[in-house]
C-alpha positions, -999 to 999 in steps of 0.1 A, spaced: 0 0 0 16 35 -7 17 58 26 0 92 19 -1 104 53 26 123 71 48 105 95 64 134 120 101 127 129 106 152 163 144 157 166 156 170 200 182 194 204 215 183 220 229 189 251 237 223 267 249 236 297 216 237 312 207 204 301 235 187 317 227 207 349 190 201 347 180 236 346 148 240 331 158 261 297 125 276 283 135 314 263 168 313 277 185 309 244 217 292 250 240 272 228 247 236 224 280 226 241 307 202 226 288 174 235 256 187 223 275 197 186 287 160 183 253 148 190 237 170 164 263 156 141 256 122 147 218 130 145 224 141 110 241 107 95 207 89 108 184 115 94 198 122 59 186 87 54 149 97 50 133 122 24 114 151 40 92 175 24 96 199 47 114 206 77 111 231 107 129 242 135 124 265 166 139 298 164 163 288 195 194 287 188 199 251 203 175 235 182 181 255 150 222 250 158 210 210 161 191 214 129 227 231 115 252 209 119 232 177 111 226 193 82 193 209 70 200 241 80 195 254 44 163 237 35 144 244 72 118 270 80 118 287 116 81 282 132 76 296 167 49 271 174 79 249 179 99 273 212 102 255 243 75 261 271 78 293 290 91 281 323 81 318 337 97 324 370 109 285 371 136 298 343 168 283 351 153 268 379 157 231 393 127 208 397 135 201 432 141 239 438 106 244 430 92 211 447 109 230 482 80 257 480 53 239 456 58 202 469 24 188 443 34 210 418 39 194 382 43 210 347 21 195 326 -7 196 352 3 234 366 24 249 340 41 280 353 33 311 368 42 343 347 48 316 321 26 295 300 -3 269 309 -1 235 299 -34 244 279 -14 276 259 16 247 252 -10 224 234 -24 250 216 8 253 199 12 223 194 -21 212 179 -11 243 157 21 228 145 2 195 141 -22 207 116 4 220 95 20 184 93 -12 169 85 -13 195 56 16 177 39 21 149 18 57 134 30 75 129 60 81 164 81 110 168 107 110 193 138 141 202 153 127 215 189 128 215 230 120 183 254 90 195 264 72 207 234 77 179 220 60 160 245 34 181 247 31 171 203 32 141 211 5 138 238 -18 157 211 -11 140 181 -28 108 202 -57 139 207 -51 134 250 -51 160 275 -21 183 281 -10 163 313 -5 134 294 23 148 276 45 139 311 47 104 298 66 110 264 101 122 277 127 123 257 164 126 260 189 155 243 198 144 204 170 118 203 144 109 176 107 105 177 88 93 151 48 96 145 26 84 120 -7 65 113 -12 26 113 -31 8 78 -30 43 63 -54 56 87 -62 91 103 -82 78 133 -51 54 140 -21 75 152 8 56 162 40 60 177 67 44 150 99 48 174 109 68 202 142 80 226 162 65 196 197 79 193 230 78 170 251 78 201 254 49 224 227 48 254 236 70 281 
């Protein structure tokens, strides 16, 4: 049978400084480190396998330097739909800084005061998810850990919360698609997969 429907690859960005400190990086627009360029490299070999009509990054520089060096920097297209969550007044912060003065809280339930709502993240999301189901070939997104859960969790059409089960680690692929050619069967083709040893 010949696919017609999209299948979304979600590339992560590779590692920063943050990310190797755990710091929750929303705006903060900070470059990859050495370990996060070899990653993106690596990334690349495995993607330049596949054939994509189109591909977008997030304006960040760590995604759209990921997007860079593992080469589609000159065919991608910036979409802000695709910018990490705004962490608010939890930039730079810790998770178990913020679990000292809001022990229940949790992202995807809460979100983040002076930041965004889990509901504001989906919308984006469900925004950038339309415009791969516009397109006739595989898409890839070069983006942030937790919008990309958050895609996830809606391409499967479930709340916002649910997006706290589809964690994914720095220079890793996601891929989503459809099952017997099939809108009303999304499916979840592979996920964590990296070019680099497991970690």
């Amino acid at each position: 049978m010949e696919r017609t429907l999209p299948r979304l690859f979600l590339a992560r960005h590779g590692d920063t400084a943050w990310t190797e400190s755990r710091q929750h990086t929303g705006r903060t627009d900070i470059p990859l480190n050495e370990r996060g360029e070899v990653k993106a490299r690596a990334l690349g070999e495995r993607l330049r396998e596949i054939n994509f009509i189109r591909v977008f990054t997030s304006p960040l520089q760590r995604a759209s330097q990921t997007c860079e060096l593992a080469g589609f920097g000159p065919v991608s297209e910036i979409d802000s739909d695709l910018i990490e969550w705004d962490y608010g007044r939890y930039e730079g912060m810790l998770t178990r800084d913020i679990l000292k003065d809001r022990p229940e809280w949790e992202l995807f339930r809460d979100g983040c005061p002076e930041g965004e709502s889990p509901e504001e993240v989906a919308a984006r999301a469900n925004r950038f998810i339309a415009k791969v189901k516009d397109s006739s070939g595989d898409v890839l997104a070069f983006s942030s850990g937790h919008i990309i859960r958050m895609i996830a969790a809606r391409w499967f059409n479930l709340p916002p919360y649910a997006g706290r089960a589809f964690y994914c680690r720095p220079a890793s692929i996601g891929v989503l698609g459809y099952e017997h050619e099939r809108i009303e069967e999304p499916i979840i083709q592979l996920w964590n997969y990296m070019s680099t040893p497991w970690e």
